[in-house]
C-alpha positions in Angstrom: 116.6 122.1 99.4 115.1 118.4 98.7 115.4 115.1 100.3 117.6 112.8 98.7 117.5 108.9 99.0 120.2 107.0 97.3 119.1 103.9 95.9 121.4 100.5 95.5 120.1 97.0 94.2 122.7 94.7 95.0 123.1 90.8 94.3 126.3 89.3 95.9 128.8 92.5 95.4 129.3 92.8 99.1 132.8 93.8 98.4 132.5 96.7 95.8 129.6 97.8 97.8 132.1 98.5 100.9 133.9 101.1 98.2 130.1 102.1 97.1 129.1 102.6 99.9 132.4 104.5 101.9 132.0 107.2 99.0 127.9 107.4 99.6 128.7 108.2 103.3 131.6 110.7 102.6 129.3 113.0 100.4 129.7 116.8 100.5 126.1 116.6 100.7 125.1 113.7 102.7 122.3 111.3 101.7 119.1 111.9 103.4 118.1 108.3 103.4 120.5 105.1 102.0 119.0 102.0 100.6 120.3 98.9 99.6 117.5 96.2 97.5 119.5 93.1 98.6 118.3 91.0 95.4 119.0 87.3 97.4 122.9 87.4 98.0 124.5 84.8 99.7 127.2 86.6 100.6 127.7 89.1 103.1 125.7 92.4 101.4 123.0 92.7 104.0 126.4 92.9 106.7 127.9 95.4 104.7 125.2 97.5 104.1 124.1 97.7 107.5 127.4 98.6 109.0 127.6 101.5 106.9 123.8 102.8 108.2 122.3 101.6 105.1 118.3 100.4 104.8 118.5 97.1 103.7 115.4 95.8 101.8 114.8 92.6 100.8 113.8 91.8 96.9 112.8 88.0 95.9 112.7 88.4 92.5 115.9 88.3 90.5 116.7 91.2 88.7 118.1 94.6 88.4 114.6 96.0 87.8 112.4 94.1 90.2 115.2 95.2 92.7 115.7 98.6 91.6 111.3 99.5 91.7 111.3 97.9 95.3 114.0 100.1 96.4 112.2 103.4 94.6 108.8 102.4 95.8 110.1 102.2 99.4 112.3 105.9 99.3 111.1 108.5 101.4 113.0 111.4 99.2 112.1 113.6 97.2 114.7 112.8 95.0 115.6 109.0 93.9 119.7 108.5 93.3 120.4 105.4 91.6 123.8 103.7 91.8 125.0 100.4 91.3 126.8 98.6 94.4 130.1 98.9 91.7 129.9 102.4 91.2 131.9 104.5 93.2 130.5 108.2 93.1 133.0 111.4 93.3 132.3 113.6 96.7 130.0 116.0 95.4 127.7 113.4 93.7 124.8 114.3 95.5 125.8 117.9 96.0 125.8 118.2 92.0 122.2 116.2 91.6 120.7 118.8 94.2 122.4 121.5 92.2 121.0 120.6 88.6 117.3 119.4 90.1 116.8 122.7 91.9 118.2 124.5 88.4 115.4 126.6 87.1 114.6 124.4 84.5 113.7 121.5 87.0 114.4 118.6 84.7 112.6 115.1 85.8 116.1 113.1 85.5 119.6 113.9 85.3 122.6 111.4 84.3 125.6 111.0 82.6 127.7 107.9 81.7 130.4 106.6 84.0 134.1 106.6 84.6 135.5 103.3 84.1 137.8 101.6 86.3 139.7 98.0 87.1 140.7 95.9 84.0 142.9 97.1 81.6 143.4 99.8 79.1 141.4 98.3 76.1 138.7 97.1 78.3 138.2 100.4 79.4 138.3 101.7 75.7 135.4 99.4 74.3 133.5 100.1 77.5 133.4 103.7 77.1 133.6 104.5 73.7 131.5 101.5 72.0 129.3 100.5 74.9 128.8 104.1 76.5 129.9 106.1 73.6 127.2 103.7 71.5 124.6 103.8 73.8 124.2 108.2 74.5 124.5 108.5 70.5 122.8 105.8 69.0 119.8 105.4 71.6 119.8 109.1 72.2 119.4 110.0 68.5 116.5 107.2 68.7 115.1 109.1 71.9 115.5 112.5 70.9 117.2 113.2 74.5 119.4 111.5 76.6 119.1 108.2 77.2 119.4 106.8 81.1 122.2 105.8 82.4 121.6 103.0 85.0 124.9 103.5 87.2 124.9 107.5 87.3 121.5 108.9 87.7 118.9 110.6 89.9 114.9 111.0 89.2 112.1 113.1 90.6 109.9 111.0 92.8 107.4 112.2 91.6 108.4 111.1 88.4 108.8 108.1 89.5 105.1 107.6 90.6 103.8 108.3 87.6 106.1 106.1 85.7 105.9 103.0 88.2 102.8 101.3 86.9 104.1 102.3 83.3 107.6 100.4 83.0 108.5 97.0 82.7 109.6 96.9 86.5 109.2 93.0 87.3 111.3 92.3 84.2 114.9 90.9 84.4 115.1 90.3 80.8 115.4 94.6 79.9 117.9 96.8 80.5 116.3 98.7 83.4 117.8 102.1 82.6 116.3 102.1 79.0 113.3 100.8 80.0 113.1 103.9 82.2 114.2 106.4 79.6 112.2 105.1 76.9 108.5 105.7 79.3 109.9 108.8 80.5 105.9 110.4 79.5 105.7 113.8 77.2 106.9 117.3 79.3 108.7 115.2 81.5 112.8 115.9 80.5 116.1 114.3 80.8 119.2 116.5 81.1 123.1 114.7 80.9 125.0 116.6 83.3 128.9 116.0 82.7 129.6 117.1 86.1 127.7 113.9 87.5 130.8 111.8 88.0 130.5 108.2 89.2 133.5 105.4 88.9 131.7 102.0 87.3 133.6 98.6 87.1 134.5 97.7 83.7 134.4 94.1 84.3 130.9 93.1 82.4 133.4 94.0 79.3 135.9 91.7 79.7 134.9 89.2 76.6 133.7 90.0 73.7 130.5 87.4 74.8 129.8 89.9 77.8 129.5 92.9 75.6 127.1 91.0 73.2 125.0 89.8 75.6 124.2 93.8 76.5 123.8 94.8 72.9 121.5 91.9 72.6 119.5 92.9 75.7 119.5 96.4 74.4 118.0 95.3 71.0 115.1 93.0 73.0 114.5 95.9 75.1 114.2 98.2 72.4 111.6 95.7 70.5 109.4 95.6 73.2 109.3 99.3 73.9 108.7 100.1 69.9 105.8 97.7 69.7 103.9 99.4 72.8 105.0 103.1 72.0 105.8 103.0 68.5 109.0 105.4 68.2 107.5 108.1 65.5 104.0 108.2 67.9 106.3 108.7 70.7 108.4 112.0 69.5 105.1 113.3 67.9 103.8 112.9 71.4 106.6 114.9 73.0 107.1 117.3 70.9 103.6 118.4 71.3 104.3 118.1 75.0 105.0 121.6 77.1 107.8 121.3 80.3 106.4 119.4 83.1 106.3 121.5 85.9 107.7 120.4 88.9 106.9 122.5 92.2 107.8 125.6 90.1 104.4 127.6 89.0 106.5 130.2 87.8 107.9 128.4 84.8 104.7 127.1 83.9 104.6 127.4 79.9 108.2 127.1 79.8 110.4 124.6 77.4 113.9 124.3 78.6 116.3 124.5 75.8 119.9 124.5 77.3 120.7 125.5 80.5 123.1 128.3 81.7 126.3 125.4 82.3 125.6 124.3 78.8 124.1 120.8 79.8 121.8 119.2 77.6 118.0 119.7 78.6 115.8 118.1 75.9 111.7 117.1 75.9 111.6 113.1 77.1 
């Protein structure tokens, strides 16, 4: 068994974090610790989340990374569950992340994409089959594993203290979740795990303008990354690279291909 803290950066969502938050607290497998990063709402977030038993931090600096590192650096789990305060998370979210971590391939991060919901059908449509579709195909060809998924994921903490000082965690201008994936170091590995089911808002998607501006974000992102850890040095790097071994001596020399439900396990 490990400790699980749920992590939520929120910036004036007080009312889809009531639905975030009612499904957090009705896990199968409750949250050992809830945190929301309130990122300087004015509206009534720091209410909400305390009513439902939440931590509330505080985070000056705009952004959904600076908010996001605050509320990792602050967890007391073993295990760091990251939501956004529109997601809404099936019952046995957690129950499914302590599942696949504890799997004996012990993978640093697990995610999938999300289950859109609100706006109408061809909202929905672009949202998961251009934006989401676009993103696990196109940036996880580019990885060579699964690419993050900032709505619907969970990392090791210990991970996460390695990686802390190596992402761009004070920066509002990348996407958080690829900047994540993208230092994710050599051994360390990223599974998708289809039963990781989490409801996400499709309402970033509602003009055309919205979904540029995230494709364009992607593409700045992506040309910072290159130019620090150019993309061919990278894979060379991790192919090289054996599992990293997380509290498991007995897989030590091990590279995880597939695991035994079939979900993806590749090097990061």
């Amino acid at each position: 068994m490990s400790t699980i803290s749920v992590v939520i950066p929120c910036l004036d969502d007080a009312e889809f974090l009531v639905a975030c938050l009612d499904a957090v607290v009705g896990q199968s497998r409750p949250a050992d610790e809830i945190i929301v990063v309130d990122n300087g709402s004015a509206d009534d977030t720091v209410a909400v989340a305390r009513a439902a038993g939440a931590r509330v931090l505080l985070e000056p600096r705009r952004g959904i990374w600076p908010a996001t590192a605050t509320g990792f650096d602050a967890a007391r789990g073993e295990i760091l569950a990251r939501l956004d305060a529109d997601s809404v998370p099936a019952a046995d979210w957690l129950e499914e992340i302590e599942r696949r971590m504890t799997a004996q391939d012990r993978p640093a991060v697990v995610t999938n994409g999300g289950h859109f919901y609100g706006r109408n059908a061809a909202v929905r449509w672009i949202a998961r089959n251009l934006y989401i579709g676009g993103y696990f195909t196109v940036i996880g060809g580019l990885l060579g594993h699964p690419p993050i998924f900032g709505s619907n994921y969970a990392m090791r903490a210990d991970a996460w203290r390695r990686l802390r000082h190596l992402v761009h965690r004070d920066r509002a201008d990348v996407h958080d979740d690829l900047d994540l994936a993208w230092w994710m170091q050599p051994g360390m590995t990223v599974v998708r795990d289809r039963r990781l089911v989490v409801g996400v808002s499709a309402r970033p998607f509602d003009t055309a303008a919205g979904l540029w501006r995230r494709v364009r974000m992607a593409f700045h992102t992506m040309s910072i990354e290159s130019r620090e850890w150019p993309p061919l040095t990278r894979r060379a790097e991790r192919r090289r690279a054996p599992a990293w071994i997380w509290e498991a001596s007995e897989l030590e020399g091990v590279v995880p291909e597939r695991d035994a439900d079939g979900d993806d396990a590749l090097l990061a």
